[in-house]
Structures are given as structure tokens and as C-alpha cells.
C-alpha positions as CSV (number, residue, x, y, z in Angstrom):
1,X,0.0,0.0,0.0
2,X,1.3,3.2,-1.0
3,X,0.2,6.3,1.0
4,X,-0.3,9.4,-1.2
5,X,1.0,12.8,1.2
6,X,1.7,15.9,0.8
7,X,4.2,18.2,3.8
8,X,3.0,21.7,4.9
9,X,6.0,23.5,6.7
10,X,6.9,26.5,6.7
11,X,10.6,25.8,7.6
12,X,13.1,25.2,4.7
13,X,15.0,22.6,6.7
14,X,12.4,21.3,8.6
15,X,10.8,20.8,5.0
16,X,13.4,18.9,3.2
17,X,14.0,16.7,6.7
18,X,10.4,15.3,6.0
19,X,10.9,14.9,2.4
20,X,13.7,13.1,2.7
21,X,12.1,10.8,5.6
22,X,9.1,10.4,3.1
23,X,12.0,9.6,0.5
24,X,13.3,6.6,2.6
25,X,10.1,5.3,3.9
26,X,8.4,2.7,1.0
27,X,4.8,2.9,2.0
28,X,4.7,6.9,1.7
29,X,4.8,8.4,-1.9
30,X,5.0,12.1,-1.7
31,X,2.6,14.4,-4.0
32,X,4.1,17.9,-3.0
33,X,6.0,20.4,-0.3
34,X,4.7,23.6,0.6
35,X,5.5,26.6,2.7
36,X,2.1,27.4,3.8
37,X,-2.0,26.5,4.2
38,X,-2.4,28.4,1.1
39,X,0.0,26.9,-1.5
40,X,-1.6,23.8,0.3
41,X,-4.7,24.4,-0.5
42,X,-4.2,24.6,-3.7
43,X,-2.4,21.1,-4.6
44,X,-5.0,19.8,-2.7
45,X,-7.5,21.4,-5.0
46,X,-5.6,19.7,-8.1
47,X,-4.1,16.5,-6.1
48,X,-6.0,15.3,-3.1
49,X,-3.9,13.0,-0.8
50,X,-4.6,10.6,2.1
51,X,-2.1,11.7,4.3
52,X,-0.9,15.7,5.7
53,X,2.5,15.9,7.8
54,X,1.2,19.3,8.5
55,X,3.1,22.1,10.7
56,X,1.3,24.3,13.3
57,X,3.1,27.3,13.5
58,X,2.8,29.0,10.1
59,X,2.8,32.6,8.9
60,X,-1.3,33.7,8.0
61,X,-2.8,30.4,8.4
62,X,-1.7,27.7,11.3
63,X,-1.9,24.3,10.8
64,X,-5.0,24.2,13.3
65,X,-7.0,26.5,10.8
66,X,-5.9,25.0,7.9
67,X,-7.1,21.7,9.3
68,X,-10.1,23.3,10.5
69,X,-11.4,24.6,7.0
70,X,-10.7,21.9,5.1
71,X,-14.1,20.2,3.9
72,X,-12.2,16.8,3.0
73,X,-9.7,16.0,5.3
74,X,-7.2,13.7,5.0
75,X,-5.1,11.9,7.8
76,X,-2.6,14.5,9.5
77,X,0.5,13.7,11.6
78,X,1.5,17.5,13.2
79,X,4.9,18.5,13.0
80,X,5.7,21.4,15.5
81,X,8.2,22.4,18.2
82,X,5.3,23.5,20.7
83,X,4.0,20.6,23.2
84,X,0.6,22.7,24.1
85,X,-1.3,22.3,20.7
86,X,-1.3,18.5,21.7
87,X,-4.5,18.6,23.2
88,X,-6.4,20.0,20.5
89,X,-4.8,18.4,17.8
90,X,-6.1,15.0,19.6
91,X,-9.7,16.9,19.3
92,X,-9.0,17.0,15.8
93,X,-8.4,13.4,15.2
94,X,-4.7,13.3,14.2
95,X,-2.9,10.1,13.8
96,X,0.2,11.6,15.4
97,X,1.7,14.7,17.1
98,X,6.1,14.7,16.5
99,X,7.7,17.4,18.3
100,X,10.7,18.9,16.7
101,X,13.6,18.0,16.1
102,X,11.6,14.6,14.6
103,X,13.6,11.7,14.4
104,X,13.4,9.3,11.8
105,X,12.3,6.3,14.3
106,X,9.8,8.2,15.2
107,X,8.9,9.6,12.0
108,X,8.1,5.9,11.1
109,X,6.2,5.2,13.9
110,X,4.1,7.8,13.6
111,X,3.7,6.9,9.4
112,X,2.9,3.1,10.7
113,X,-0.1,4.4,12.6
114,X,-1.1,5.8,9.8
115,X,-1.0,3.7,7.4
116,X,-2.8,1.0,10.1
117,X,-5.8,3.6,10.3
118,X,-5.8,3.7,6.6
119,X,-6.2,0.1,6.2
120,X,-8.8,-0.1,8.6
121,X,-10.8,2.1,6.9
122,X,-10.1,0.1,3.1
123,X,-10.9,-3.2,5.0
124,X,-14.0,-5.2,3.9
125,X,-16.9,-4.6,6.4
126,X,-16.6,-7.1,9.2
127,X,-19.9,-8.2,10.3
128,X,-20.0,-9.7,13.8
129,X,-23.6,-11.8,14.9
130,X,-24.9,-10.2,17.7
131,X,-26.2,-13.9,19.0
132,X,-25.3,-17.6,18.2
133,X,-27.0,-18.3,15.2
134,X,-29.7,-20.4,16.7
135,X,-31.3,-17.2,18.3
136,X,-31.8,-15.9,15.0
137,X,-30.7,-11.8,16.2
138,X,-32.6,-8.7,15.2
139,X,-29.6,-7.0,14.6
140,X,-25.9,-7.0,13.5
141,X,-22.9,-4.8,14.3
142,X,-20.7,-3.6,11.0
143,X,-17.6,-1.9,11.0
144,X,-18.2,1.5,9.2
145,X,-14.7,3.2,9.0
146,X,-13.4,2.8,12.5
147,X,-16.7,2.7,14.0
148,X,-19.0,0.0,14.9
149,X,-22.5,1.0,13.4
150,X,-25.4,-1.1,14.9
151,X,-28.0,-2.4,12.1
152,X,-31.0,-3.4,13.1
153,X,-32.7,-6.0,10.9
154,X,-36.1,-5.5,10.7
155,X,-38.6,-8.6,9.0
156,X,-42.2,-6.5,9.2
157,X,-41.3,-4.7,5.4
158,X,-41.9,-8.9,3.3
159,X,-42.9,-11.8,4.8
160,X,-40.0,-13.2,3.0
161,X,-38.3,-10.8,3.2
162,X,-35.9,-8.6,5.7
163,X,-35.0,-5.0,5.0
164,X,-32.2,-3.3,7.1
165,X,-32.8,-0.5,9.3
166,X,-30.3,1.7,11.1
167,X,-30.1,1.7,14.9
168,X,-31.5,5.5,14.7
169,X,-34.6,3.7,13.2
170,X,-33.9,5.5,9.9
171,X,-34.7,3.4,7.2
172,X,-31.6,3.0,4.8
173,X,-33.1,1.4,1.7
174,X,-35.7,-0.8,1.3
175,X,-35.0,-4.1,-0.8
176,X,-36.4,-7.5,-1.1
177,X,-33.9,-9.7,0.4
178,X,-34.5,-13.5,1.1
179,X,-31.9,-13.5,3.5
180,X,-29.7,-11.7,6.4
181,X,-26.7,-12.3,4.2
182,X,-28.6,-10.7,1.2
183,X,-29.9,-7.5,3.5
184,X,-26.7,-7.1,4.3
185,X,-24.8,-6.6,1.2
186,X,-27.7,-4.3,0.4
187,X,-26.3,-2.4,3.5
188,X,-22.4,-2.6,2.1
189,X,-23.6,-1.3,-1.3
190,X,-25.7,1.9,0.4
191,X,-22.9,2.5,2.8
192,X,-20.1,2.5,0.1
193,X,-22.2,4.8,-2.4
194,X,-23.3,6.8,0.0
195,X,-20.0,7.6,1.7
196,X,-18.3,8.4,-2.0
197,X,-21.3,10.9,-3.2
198,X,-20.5,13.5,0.3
């Protein structure tokens, strides 16, 4: 697996340091460097990628803005020499925080969590039976992403039939299924489209 990224940093040498980490590590294949959020955001417009090694401290727009405004975020490992902007950038759901100066053994462990979230979230749907098959359950738990979604499988829609229902009660999509196993690639193929057309 090859994970597409892209470095924000402001710093010239902290800049080529991280390329030439990204350079040396296999599973990273970088897209682009730039100095700021705004040269940033614009490869991202032209060249999404699925991870940011993104500094705080930059002139106009910090990193915590920058993250904050974008509407598709990727992964982001924070590259800074300040320890307080830990906190919230653990309230924005980075995969790591490396405090300057960044060494390469850490640099790699920080990509390894990355790429491990990443393949979590490319992993078939695991679907786990909330009872022993005997019981026959009303409901399943699938892994959406790196959540576990409870799906409610509800039999009043077809005699013969079993439609799946979201835990919130929300009706997902209706379909004529003559089995759980049938309802619930239904629920694969809803979740998958529906995730790719936000």
C-alpha cells in the first residue's frame, strides 16, 4: 500500500528533513511540499492526498486553521516544536503529534499508525452476529470506517423478506432480500455509495 501525502511547513530545513524521511520510507509516496496553508490548499484542489504531515506554526494560516477549514480531510500527523497544541490536535483526530527535532524512528512510527488507520478504513466490512446463530438476532454490528454501526434488521417490510434499518430507526433502503446475508450486502452497497457521493 502506497500512502499518497503531501508536507506543509513553513521551515526550509524542517521541509526537506520530512521529504527526505518520506523519500526513505516505502509505504509513503509524496505528492508535493509547501511553505504554507495556502499553496496547500491549492495542490489539494488539483491533487487530493490521504495523508498531511502538516506544521502548526505557520505565517497567515496555522496548521490548526488550515485543518479546520478543510471540507475533505485527510489523515494529518503535526509536525511542530510546541508541546501545548497536543491537546487539540487529539480533538481534531490526528494520527500523530512529533515534536521537533523529529527523528526518523519516530517519524516511522508515527507513518505506521497511519498507514494501520488507513487500512482499517479500506478493509471489507466485518460483520459480527450479535447472537449464536440459533437465536436468530434482530440485529448485526458492521464496521463502518473505524466505528461500529449497529444495524437493526427488521422482518415486518416482506414476509419473506428482511430489509435493514439503522439503529437511529432511519430506514436505509428498502430491498427485497430473502436472506440476512442478502440485507446485508444491500447495507455494504448503500454504505459505500453513499459515503463516496459527500
Amino acid at each position: 500500500m502506497s500512502v499518497t501525502c503531501l508536507i506543509v511547513e513553513d521551515e526550509p530545513l524542517a521541509r526537506n528533513l520530512l521529504a527526505d524521511y518520506v523519500k526513505k520510507t516505502p509505504s509513503l509516496q509524496l505528492v508535493g511540499t509547501c511553505a504554507n496553508a495556502m499553496e496547500a490548499l491549492e495542490l489539494l484542489q488539483k491533487h487530493p492526498v490521504e495523508l498531511i504531515f502538516l506544521d502548526i506554526q505557520m505565517p497567515e494560516i496555522t496548521g490548526i486553521t488550515f485543518l479546520k477549514i478543510l471540507q475533505k480531510k485527510p489523515l494529518v500527523i503535526f509536525t511542530t516544536a510546541y508541546s501545548q497544541y497536543a491537546l487539540e490536535g487529539y480533538e481534531l483526530d490526528v494520527v500523530d503529534y512529533l515534536l521537533k527535532p523529529i527523528t526518523f524512528e519516530r517519524f516511522l512510527k508515527a507513518v505506521d499508525k497511519a498507514v494501520m488507520r488507513l487500512q482499517s478504513q479500506h478493509q471489507p466490512i466485518v460483520i459480527s452476529p450479535a447472537a449464536t446463530a440459533s437465536d436468530k438476532p434482530d440485529f448485526v454490528f458492521v464496521k463502518d470506517g473505524t466505528k461500529m454501526v449497529k444495524v437493526m434488521l427488521d422482518k415486518r417490510c416482506c414476509p419473506s423478506a428482511t430489509a435493514i434499518k439503522r439503529h437511529s430507526g432511519n430506514s436505509l433502503r428498502k430491498t427485497k432480500c430473502s436472506n440476512r446475508v442478502g440485507c446485508l450486502k444491500a447495507f455494504v452497497f448503500f454504505r459505500r455509495t453513499h459515503l463516496h457521493s459527500q
